[in-house]
C-alpha positions in Angstrom: 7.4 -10.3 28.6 7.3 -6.1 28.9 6.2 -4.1 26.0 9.7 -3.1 25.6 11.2 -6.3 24.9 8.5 -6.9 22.3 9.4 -3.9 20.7 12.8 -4.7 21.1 12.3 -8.4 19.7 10.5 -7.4 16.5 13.0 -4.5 15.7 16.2 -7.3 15.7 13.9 -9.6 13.7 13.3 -7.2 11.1 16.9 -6.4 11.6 17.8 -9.8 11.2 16.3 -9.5 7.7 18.1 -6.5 6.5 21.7 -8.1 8.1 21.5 -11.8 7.5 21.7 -12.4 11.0 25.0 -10.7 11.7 26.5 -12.4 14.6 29.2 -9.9 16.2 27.6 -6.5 16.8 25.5 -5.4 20.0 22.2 -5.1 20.6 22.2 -1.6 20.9 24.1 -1.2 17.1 21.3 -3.2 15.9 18.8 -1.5 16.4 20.4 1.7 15.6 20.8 0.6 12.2 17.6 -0.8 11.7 16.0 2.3 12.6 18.6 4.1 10.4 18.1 1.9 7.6 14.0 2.3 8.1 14.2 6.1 8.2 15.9 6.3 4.8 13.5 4.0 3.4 10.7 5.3 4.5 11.9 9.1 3.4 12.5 7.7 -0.2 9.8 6.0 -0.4 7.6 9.9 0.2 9.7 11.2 -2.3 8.2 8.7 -4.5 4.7 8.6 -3.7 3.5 12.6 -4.3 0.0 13.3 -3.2 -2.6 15.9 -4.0 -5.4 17.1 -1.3 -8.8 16.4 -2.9 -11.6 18.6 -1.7 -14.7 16.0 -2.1 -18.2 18.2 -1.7 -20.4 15.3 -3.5 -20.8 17.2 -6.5 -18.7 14.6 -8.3 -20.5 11.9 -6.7 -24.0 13.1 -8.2 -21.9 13.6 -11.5 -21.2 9.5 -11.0 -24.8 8.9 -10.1 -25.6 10.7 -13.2 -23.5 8.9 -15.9 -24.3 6.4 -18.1 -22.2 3.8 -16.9 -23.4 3.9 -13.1 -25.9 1.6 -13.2 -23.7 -1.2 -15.2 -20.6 -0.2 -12.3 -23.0 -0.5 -9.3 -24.5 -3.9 -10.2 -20.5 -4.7 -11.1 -19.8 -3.5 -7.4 -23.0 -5.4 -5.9 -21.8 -8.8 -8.0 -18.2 -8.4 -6.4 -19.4 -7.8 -3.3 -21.4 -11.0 -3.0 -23.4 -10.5 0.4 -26.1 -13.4 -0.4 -27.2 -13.7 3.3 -26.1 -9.7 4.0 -28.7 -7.1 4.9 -29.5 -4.7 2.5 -27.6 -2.1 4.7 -24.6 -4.4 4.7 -24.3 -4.2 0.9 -25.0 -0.6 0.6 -22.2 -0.1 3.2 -19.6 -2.6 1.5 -20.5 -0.4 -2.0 -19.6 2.7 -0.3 -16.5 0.7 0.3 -15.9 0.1 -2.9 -16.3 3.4 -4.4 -13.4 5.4 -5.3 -12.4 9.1 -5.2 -12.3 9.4 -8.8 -16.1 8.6 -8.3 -16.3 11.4 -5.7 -16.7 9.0 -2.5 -13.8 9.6 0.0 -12.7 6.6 1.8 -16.2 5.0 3.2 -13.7 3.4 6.3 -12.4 6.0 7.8 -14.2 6.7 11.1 -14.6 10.4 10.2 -16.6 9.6 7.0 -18.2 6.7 8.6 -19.5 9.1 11.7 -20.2 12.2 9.5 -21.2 11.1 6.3 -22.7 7.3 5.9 -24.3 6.9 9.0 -26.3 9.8 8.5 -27.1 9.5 5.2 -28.2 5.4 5.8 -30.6 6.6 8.6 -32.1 8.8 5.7 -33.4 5.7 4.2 -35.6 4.3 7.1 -35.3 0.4 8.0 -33.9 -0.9 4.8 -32.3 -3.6 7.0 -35.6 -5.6 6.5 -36.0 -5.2 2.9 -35.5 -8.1 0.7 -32.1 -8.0 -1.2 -32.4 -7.9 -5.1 -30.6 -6.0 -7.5 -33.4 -3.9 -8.5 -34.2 -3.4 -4.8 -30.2 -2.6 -3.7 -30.0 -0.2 -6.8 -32.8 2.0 -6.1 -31.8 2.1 -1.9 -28.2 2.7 -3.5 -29.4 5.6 -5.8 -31.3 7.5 -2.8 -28.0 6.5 -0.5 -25.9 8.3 -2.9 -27.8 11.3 -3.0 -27.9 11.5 0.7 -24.2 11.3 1.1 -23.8 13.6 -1.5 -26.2 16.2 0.7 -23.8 15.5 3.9 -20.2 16.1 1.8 -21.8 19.3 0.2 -22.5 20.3 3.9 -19.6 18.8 5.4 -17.2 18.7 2.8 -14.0 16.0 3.0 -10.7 16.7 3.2 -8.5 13.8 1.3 -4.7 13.4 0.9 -4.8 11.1 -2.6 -1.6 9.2 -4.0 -1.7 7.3 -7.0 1.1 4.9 -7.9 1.5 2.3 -10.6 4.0 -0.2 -10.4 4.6 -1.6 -13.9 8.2 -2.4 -14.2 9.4 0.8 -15.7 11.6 1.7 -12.6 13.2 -1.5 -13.0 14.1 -1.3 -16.8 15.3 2.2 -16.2 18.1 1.3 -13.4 18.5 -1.9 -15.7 19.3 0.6 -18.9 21.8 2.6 -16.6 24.5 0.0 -16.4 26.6 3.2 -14.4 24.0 3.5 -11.9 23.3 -0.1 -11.3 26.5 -1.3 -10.8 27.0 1.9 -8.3 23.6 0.6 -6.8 24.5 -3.4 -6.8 27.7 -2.3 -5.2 26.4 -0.4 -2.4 24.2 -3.3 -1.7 26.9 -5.8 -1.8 29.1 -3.5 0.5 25.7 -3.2 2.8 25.7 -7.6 3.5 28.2 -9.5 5.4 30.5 -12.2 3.8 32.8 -15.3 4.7 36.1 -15.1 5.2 36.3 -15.8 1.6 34.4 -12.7 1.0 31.7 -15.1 -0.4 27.4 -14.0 0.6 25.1 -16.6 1.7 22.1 -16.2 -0.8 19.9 -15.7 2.5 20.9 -12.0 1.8 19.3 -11.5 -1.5 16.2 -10.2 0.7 18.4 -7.9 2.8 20.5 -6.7 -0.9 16.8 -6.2 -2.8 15.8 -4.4 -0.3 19.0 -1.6 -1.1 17.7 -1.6 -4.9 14.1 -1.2 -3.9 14.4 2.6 -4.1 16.3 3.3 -7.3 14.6 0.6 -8.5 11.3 2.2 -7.8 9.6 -0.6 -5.9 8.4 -0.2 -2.8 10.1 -1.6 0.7 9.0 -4.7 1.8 5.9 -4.9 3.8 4.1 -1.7 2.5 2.3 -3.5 -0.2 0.9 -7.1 0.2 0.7 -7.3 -3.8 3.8 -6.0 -4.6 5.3 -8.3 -1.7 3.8 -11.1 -3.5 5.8 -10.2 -6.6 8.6 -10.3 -5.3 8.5 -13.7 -3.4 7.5 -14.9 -6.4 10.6 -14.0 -8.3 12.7 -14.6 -5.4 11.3 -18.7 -5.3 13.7 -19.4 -8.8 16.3 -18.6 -7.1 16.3 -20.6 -3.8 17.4 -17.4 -1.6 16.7 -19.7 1.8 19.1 -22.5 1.0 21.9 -20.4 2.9 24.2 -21.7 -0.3 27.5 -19.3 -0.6 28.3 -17.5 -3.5 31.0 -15.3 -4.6 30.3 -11.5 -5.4 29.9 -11.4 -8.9 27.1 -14.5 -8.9 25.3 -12.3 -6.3 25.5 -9.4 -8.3 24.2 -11.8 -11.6 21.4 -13.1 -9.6 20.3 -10.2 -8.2 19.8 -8.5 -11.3 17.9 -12.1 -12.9 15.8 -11.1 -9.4 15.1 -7.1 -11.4 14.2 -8.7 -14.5 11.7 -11.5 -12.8 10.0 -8.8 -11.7 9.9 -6.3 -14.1 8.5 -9.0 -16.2 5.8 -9.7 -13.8 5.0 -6.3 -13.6 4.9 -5.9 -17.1 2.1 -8.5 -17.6 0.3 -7.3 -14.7 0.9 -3.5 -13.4 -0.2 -3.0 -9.8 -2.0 -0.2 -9.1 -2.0 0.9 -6.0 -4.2 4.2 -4.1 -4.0 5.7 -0.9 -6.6 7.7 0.3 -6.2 9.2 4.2 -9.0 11.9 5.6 -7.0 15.2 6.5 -8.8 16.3 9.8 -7.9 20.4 10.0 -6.7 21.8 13.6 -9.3 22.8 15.9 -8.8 26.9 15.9 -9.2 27.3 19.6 -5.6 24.9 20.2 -2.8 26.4 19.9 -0.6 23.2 20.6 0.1 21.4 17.0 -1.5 17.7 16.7 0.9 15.2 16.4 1.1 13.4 12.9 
């Protein structure tokens, strides 16, 4: 099998998704929509999720090092971590990991930071790779790991896009307040699934029709977040969506909107917070041809 059928492949089985398997229409339509329909998703979904660039010089990192809570957070970190057979590089490294922009450490994966910022700082320390691991032991090689990064980023500064977005229901119970707007919205989705001669849905499309609301609803699209994809399987499961039952319009409108209050209930016990944190490399000056995205 070529590349392009694979590509091909995977586009009609997402499209397959979004369509309930829509049986009269070419393969050439198909994936025309679905890359339609994935546009406009993906487009609301930036208008949703604003972002900030962080300058991160290791200033706030020494501020962290500094506090009165680091030592109780870093043994926090190391207990999470749980690296019983790990080197004492390997925890340092997974700590690094775990640290947060908010705690002036840009994200310790991204091969940028990983080339330019830890690896010189954990040479710094000598052949801690030998060193028993104890938590007195990983917080004092933590301490002088810190410091080191924080020498790099004040010499080599990092660029970081930053979004912060918490899903906690409130999108939900604000399209679920608008009874205008959410019929509007349950009636574009309705229009958006195919039906029986009977003009009745199979409930396989509830996927494809929450996927419509996702936006107004502010949730995000399926597959962009494994937690919040969680959520919503999980209110999906009461209602048997798989069964391929048939149901007239206005039951698909009623269960749809049980499927909105399932999860803005399970948001509401348990918000989701969710960061994204991306390295923002600059142009070199001597191109003069853009770099692509």
């Amino acid at each position: 099998m070529t590349k392009e059928q694979t590509y091909c492949d995977v586009i009609l089985q997402v499209l397959n998704e979004f369509t309930c398997k829509q049986e009269n229409i070419s393969k050439t339509e198909l994936i025309k929509e679905v890359i339609s329909k994935t546009l406009l998703r993906m487009a609301a979904g930036l208008k949703r999720d604003a972002f900030v660039i962080l300058r991160i010089n290791g200033e706030e990192l020494l501020e962290f090092l500094n506090s009165p809570t680091f030592e109780r957070d870093i043994l926090s970190i190391f207990s999470e971590i749980g690296l019983p057979h790990g080197s004492l590089q390997d925890n340092v490294i997974e700590a690094f990991v775990k640290l947060t922009v908010d705690q002036g450490m840009p994200p310790a994966t991204d091969p940028w930071v990983v080339s330019n910022i830890v690896e010189p700082a954990l040479k710094s320390l000598g052949d801690v790779s030998r060193q028993p691991v104890s938590q007195a032991t990983l917080l004092v090689e933590f301490k002088r790991a810190i410091e080191s990064v924080a020498q790099h980023l004040k010499e080599k500064p990092a660029i970081v896009a930053h979004s912060q977005n918490t899903f906690d229901g409130s999108g939900i119970k604000k399209l679920l307040s608008n009874k205008f707007e959410l019929h509007k919205r349950l009636n574009s989705a309705i229009e958006s699934v195919p039906k029986d001669q009977n003009g009745e849905i199979s409930k396989e499309c509830f996927h494809g029709a929450l996927e419509i609301l996702a936006s107004a609803a502010g949730l995000p699209s399926f597959g962009a977040q494994d937690q919040m994809d969680n959520i919503r399987a999980e209110a999906l499961k009461t209602f048997e969506v798989n069964d391929r039952k048939l149901v007239n319009e206005e039951e698909f409108k009623k269960s749809l909107i049980q499927v909105l209050e399932t999860i803005m209930q399970l948001l509401e016990a348990n918000p989701i917070s969710v960061s994204t944190n991306s390295i923002v490399h600059e142009p070199r000056a001597t191109s003069s041809i853009p770099s692509s995205p």
